[in-house]
Every structure is written in structure tokens, then in C-alpha cells.
C-alpha positions as CSV (number, residue, x, y, z in Angstrom):
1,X,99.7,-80.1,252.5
2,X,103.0,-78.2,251.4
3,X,102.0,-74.7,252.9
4,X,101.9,-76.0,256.8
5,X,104.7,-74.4,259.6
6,X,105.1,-77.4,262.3
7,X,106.4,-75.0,264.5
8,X,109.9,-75.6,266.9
9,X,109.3,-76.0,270.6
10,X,108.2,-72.3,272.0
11,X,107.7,-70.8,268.8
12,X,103.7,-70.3,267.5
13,X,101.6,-68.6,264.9
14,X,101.4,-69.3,261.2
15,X,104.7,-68.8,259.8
16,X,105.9,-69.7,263.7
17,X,107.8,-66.6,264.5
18,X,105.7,-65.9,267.4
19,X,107.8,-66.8,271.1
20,X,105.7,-68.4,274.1
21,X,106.4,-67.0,277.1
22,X,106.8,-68.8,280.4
23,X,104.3,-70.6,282.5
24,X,103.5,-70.2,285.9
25,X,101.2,-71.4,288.8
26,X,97.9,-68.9,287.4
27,X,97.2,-66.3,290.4
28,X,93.6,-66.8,289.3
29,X,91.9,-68.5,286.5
30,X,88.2,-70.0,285.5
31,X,87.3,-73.1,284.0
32,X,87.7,-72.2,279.7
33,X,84.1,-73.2,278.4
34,X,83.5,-75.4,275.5
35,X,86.1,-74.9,273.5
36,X,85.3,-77.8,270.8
37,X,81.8,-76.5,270.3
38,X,79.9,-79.5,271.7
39,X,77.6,-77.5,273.7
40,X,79.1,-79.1,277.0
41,X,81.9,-78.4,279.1
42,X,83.9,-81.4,279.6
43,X,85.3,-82.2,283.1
44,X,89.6,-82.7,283.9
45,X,89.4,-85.8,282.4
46,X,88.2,-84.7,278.9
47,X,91.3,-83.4,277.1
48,X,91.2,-81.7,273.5
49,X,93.3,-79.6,271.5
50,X,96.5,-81.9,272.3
51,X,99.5,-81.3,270.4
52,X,98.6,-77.6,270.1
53,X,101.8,-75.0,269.9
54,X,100.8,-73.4,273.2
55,X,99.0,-76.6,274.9
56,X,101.2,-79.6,273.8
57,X,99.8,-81.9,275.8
58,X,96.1,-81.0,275.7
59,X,93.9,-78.5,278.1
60,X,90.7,-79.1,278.8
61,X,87.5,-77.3,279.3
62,X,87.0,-77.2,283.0
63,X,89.0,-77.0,286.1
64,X,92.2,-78.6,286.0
65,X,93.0,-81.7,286.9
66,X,94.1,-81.6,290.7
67,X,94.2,-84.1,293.5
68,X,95.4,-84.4,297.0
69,X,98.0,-86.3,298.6
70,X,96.1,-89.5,299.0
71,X,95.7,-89.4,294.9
72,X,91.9,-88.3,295.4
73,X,90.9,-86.2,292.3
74,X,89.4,-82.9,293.7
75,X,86.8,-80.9,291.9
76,X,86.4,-77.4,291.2
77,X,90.2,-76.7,291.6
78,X,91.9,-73.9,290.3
79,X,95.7,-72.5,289.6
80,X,96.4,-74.7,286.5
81,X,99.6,-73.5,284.4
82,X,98.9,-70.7,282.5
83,X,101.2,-68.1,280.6
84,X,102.2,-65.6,282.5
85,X,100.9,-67.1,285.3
86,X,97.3,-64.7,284.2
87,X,99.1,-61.7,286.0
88,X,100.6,-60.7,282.4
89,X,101.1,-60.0,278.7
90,X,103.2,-62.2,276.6
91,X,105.6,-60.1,274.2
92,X,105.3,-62.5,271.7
93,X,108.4,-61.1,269.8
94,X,110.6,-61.8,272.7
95,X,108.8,-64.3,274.6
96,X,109.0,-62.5,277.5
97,X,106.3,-61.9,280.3
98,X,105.3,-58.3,280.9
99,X,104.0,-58.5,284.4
100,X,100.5,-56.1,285.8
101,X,101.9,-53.9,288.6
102,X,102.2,-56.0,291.8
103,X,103.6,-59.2,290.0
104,X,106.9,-60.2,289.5
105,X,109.0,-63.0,287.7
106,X,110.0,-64.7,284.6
107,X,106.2,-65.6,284.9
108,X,104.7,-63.2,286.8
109,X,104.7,-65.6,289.3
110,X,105.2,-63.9,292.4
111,X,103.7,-61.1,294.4
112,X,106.2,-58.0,294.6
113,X,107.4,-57.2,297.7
114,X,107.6,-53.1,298.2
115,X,110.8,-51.2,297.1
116,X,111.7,-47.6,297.0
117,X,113.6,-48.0,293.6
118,X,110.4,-48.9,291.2
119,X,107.0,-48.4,293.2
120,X,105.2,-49.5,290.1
121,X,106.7,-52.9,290.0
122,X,108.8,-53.9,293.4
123,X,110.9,-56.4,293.6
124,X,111.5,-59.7,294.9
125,X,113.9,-62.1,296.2
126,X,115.1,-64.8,294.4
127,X,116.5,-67.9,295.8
128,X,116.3,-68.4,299.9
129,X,116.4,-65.3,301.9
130,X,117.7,-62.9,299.0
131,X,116.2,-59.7,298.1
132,X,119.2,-58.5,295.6
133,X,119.8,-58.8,292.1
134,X,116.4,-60.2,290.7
135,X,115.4,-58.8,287.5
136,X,111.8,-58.0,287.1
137,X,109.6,-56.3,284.0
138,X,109.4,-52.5,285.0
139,X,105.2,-51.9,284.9
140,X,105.8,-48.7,282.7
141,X,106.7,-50.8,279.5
142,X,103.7,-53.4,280.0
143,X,100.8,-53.2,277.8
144,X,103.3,-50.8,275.5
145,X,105.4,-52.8,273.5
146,X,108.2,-54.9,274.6
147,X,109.6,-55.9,278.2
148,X,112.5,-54.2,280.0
149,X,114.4,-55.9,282.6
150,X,114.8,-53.3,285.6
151,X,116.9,-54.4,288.7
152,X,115.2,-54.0,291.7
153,X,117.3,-52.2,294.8
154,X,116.2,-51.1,298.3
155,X,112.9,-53.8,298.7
156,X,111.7,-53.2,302.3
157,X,113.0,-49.5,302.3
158,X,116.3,-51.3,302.9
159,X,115.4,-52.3,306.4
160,X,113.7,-55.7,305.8
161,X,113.8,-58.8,304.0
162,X,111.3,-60.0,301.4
163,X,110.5,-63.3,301.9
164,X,107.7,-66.2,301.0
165,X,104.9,-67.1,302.9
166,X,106.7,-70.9,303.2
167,X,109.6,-69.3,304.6
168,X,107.9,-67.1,307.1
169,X,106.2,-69.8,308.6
170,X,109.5,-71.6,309.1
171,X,110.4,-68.6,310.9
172,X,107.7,-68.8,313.2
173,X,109.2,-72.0,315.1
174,X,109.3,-74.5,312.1
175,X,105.8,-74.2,311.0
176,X,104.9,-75.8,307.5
177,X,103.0,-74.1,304.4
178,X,102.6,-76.3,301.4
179,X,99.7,-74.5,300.0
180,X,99.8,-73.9,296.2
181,X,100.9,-69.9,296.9
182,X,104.1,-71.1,298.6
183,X,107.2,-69.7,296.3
184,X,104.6,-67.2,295.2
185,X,102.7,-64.9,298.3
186,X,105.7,-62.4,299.6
């Protein structure tokens, strides 16, 4: 009872010097199996491991919890929060994401658009209708060790505009997309 690390908020592991990284909208995920050993999989409402460093207020074995507008639950959903948004590796060290080639973010939550400057990992915009100054993991360093933060120049060539999927249907005379991918499709 006296050899037991209650670890801070986004720290982990046994002596809690581990970071956790951030969490994004997961590109693509799958239900987690039985994670209590009960030889079931539970459904959105059955939570376990609550109060867990990386879970704090549960997870559960299936899909996520989701429902529509009208408050219906809706099975089989998918995109829950997950580290890294599952496009990623956590540096645990730092707590920083480092993002698959293609993905982009604090939580490798967006899809890169093209730039000339780092073809392995293009850029983004961040905020409405920017394309400058956003600071991305550079694909060369993931999977080998720590993140570096690489700014990304020249997205489009430097003759376009890299932009979400919400904000190019509001280009194409006010049209609405609410879908889950909003912020995150370029």
C-alpha cells in the first residue's frame, strides 16, 4: 500500500514519468474486445477500466457510444477519441504525437494537404483559411525516437489554398458539412 504512484493528470506508467499524448477524433478504429476477460464484449453502455491514467473516465469494449441529433443511440459507430487520433505514435517522453505520413496535428488529426517543402508529411492550415505557420511532426523522425516540429511552407505548390471539407462546401454556395471528418478531411 506504500509502493503505489497515483499518477498527475497526463502523466502514466509505474513510477508516472510516462506523458500522454493528445486525443483526437480516431481516423479509423474497431470495437476493443473483452477487455475484462468475461468472455463477452460488452456494448457502449458497459464501461470498465474507469479511473485508468490513459481512460479516466472509463472505455468500453465495443463501439463508442454515439447518437444522433434527436438523442437516438446509434449502433456500430465508430471515430471514438483515441491517442493520436490512431494515425500515430505517442513519444511518451515528450508526450508528443508522431504522425504516419499523410496526417497532421497536435493529434494527427487532420489529413495533410500537399506541399513542396516536406513531401513526406505536408502541411496544413490551421485556423480559417490559413495555410502558414502550422507546425507539424516531419514523417522522417516517426517510429525513430522523438518528434520534431518542422514548419510547413509552400502547401498547394504555393498556388492554392488548403482548406476543410466544411469549408469547401461553404464555398460551393453555403452548403453544410457536419459529418464527423469536418475540421479533419483537407
Amino acid at each position: 500500500s506504500h509502493d503505489l504512484c497515483t499518477c498527475d493528470r497526463n502523466f502514466q506508467g509505474a513510477d508516472c514519468s510516462l506523458r500522454t499524448c493528445p486525443f483526437g477524433k480516431a481516423h479509423v478504429d474497431t470495437p476493443r474486445g473483452d477487455l475484462d476477460a468475461s468472455l463477452t464484449i460488452g456494448d457502449h453502455n458497459d464501461i470498465i477500466l474507469a479511473g485508468s491514467t490513459l481512460y479516466p473516465y472509463g472505455i468500453t469494449e465495443g463501439f463508442p457510444l454515439m447518437s444522433d441529433t434527436a438523442g437516438t443511440v446509434i449502433a456500430n459507430t465508430a471515430h471514438d477519441y483515441m491517442e493520436c487520433s490512431n494515425k500515430g505514435l505517442c513519444d511518451r517522453i515528450n508526450g508528443l504525437c508522431e504522425c504516419l505520413p499523410g496526417y497532421d496535428g497536435a493529434a494527427c488529426q487532420r489529413a495533410s494537404c500537399p506541399s513542396k517543402a516536406n513531401s513526406s508529411t505536408p502541411g496544413s492550415g490551421q485556423g480559417e483559411r490559413s495555410n502558414t505557420n502550422f507546425k507539424v511532426f516531419n514523417a522522417n523522425s516517426a517510429f525513430h525516437g522523438r518528434a520534431a516540429e518542422v514548419v510547413q511552407r509552400d502547401q498547394c505548390s504555393g498556388h492554392g489554398t488548403c482548406m476543410t471539407i466544411e469549408q469547401l462546401a461553404f464555398l460551393d454556395h453555403g452548403n453544410t458539412y457536419d459529418l464527423w471528418d469536418k475540421d479533419v478531411t483537407m
